[in-house]
VEXVEXKOL-617516 format. One record per residue: residue number from 1; residue in three letters; x, y, z negated of N, C-alpha, C in turn. Coordinates in steps of 0.02 Angstrom, whole numbers, plus 32768, in hexadecimal, padded with zeros to 4 digits. Layout:
REM VEXVEXKOL-617516
(NUM, "ALA", (X, Y, Z), (X, Y, Z), (X, Y, Z))
...
//
This chain:
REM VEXVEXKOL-617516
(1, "UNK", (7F60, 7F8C, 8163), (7FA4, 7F7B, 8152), (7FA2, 7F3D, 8125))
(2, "UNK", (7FE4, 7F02, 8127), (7FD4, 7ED3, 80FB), (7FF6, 7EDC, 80C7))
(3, "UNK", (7FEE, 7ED0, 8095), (8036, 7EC3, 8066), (8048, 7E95, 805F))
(4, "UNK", (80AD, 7EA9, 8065), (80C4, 7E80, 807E), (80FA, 7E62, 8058))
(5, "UNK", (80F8, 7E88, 8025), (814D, 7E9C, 7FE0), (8120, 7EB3, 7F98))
(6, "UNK", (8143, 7E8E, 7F76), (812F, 7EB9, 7F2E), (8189, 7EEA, 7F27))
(7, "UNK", (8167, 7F19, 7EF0), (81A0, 7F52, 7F02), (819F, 7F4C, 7EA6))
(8, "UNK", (81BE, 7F77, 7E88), (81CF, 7F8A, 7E4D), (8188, 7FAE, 7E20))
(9, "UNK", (816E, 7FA7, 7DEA), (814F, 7FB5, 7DC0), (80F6, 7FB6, 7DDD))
(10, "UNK", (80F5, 7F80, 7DFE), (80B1, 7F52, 7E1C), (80A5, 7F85, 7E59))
(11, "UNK", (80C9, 7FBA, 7E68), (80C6, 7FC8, 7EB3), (80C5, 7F91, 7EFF))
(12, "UNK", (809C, 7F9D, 7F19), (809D, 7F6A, 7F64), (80B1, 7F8D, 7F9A))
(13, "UNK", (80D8, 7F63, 7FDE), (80F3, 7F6E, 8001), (80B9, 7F78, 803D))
(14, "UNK", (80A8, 7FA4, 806D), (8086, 7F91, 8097), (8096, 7F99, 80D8))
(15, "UNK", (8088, 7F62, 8118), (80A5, 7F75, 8151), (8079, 7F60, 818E))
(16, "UNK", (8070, 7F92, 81BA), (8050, 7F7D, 81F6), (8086, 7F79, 8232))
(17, "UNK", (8069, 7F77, 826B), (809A, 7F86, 82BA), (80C1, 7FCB, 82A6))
(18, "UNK", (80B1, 7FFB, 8299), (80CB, 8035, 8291), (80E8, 804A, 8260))
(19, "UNK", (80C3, 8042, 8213), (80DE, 8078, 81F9), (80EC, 802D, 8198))
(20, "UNK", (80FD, 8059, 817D), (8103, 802C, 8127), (80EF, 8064, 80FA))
(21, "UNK", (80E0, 804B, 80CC), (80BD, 8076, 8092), (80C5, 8050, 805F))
(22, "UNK", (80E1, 8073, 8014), (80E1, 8047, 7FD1), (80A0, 8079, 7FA3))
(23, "UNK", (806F, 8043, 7F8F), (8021, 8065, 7F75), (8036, 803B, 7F1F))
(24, "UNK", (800D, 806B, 7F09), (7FFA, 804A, 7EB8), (7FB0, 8063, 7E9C))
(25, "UNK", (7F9C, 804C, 7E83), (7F67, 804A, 7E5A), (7F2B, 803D, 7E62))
(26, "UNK", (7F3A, 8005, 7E8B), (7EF0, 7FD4, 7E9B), (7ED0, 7FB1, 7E65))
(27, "UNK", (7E95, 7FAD, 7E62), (7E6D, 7FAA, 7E19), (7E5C, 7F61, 7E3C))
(28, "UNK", (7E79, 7F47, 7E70), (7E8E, 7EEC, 7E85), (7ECB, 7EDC, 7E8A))
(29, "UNK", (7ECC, 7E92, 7E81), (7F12, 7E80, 7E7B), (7F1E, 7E59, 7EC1))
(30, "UNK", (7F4A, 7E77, 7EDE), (7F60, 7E7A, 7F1E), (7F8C, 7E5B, 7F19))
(31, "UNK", (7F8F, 7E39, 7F41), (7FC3, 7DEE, 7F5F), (7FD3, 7DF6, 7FB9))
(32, "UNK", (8017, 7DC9, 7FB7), (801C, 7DDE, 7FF5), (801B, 7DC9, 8033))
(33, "UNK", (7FF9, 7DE6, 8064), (7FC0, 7DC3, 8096), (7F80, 7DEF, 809E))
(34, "UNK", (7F74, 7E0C, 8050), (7F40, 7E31, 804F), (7F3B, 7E86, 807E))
(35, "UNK", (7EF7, 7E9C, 80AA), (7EFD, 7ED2, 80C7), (7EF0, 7EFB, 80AC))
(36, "UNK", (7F04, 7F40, 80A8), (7EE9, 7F7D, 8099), (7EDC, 7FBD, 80C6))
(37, "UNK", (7EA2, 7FD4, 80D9), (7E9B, 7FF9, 8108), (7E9A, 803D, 80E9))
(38, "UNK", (7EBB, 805D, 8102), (7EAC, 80AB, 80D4), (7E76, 80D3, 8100))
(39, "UNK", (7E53, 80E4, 80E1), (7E07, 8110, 80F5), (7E0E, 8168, 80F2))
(40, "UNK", (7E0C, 817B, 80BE), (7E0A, 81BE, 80B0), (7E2B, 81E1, 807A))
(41, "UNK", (7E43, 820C, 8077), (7E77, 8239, 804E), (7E36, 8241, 7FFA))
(42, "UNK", (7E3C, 822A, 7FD7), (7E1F, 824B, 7F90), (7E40, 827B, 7F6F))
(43, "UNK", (7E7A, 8286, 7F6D), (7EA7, 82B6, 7F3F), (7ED7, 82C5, 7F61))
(44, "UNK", (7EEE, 82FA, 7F98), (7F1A, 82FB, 7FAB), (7F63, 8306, 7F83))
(45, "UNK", (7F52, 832A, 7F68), (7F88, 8346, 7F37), (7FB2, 830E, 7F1B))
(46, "UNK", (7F83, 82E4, 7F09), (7F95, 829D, 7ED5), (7FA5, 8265, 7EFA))
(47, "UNK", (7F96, 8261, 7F38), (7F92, 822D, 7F77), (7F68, 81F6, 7F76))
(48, "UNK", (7F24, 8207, 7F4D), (7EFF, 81D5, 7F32), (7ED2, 81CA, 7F92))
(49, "UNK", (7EB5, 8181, 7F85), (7E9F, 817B, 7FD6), (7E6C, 814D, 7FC8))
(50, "UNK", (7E36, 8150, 7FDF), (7DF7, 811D, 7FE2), (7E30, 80E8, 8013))
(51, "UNK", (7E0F, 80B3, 7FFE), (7E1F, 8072, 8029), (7DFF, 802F, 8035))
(52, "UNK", (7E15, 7FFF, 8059), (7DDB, 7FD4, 805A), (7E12, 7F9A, 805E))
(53, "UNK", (7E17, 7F70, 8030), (7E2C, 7F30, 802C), (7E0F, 7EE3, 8036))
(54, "UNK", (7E31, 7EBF, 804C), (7E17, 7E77, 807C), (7E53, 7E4B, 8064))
(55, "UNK", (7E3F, 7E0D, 803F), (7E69, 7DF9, 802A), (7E67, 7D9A, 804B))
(56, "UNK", (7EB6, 7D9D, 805F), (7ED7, 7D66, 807A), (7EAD, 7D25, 806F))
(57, "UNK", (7EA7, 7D1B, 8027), (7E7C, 7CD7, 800A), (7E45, 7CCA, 801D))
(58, "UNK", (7E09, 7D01, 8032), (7DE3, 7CF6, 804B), (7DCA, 7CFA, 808E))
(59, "UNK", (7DFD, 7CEB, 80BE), (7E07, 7D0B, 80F4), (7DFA, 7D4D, 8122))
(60, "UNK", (7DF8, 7D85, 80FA), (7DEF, 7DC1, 8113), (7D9E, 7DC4, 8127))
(61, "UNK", (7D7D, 7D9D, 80F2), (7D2D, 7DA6, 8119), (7D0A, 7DD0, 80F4))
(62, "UNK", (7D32, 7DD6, 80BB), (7D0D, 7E2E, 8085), (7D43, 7E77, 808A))
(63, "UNK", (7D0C, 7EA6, 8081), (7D3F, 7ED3, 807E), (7D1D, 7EF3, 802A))
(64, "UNK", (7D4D, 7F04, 802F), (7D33, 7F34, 7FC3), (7D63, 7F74, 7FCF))
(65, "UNK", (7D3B, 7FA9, 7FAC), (7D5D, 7FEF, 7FAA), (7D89, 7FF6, 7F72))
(66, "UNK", (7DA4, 8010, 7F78), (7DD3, 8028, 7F43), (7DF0, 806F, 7F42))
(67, "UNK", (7E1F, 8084, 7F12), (7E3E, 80D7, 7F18), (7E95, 80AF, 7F04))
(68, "UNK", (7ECD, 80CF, 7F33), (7F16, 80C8, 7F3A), (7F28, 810E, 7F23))
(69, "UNK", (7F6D, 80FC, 7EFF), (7FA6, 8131, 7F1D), (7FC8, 8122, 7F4B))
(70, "UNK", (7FE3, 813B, 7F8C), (800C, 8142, 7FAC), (8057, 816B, 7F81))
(71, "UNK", (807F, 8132, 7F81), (80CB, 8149, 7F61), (80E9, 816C, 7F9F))
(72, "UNK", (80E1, 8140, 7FE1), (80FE, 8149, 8008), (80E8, 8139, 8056))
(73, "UNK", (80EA, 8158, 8083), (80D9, 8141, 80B9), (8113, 815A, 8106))
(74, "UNK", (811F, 8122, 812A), (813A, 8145, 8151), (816B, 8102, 8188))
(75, "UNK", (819D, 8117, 81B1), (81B6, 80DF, 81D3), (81E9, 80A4, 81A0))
(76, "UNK", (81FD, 8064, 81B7), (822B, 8044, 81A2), (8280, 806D, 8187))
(77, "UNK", (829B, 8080, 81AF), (82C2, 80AA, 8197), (82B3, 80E8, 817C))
(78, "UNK", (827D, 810C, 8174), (8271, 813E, 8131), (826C, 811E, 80FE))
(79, "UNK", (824E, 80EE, 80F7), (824F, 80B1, 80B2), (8290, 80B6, 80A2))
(80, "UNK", (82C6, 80A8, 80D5), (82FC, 8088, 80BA), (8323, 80C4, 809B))
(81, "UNK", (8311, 8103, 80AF), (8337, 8144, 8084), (830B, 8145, 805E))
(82, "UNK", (82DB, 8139, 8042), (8290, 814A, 800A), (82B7, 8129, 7FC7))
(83, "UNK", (82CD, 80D8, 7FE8), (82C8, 80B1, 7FB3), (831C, 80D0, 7FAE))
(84, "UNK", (8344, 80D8, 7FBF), (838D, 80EA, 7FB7), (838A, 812F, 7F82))
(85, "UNK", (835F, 8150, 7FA6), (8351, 81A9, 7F63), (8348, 8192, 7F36))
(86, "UNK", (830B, 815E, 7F28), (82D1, 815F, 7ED7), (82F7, 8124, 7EB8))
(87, "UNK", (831C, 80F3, 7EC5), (833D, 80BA, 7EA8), (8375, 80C2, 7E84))
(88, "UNK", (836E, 80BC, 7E38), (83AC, 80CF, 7E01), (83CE, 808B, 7E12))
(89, "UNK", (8410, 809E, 7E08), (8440, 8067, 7E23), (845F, 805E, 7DD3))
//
């Protein structure tokens, strides 16, 4: 998935052909262009996820691991009721 949006309180936007996801707590600073592949579940409970990031600047020729939260995952219009529920107006 790339990210594609910065979102509210250094959360990132992520989006492939299919699906969008907003992740936080990459121990890299993610810019957008940059990929993130999600690998394997670490914490289900917590939505923590091994991952593997590839970043835009260097043309996707490294990958480095990392651990995400998943805030959210799911289609374009579930986003759009996600962000409509959790958004104080």
């Amino acid at each position: 998935m790339e990210v594609v949006a910065y979102m509210h309180n250094s959360d990132l936007l992520l989006q492939d052909e299919h699906r969008v996801a907003i992740i936080n707590g990459s121990h890299y600073v993610l810019s957008l262009g940059d990929r993130v592949l999600i690998k394997e579940v670490i914490d289900e409970k917590a939505k923590i996820y091994q991952v593997h990031i590839s970043f835009a600047c260097t043309d996707h020729s490294m990958m480095h691991e990392d651990e995400i939260q998943i805030r959210f995952e799911g289609t374009r219009e579930s986003l759009d009721e996600y962000l409509t529920k959790t958004t104080v107006h």
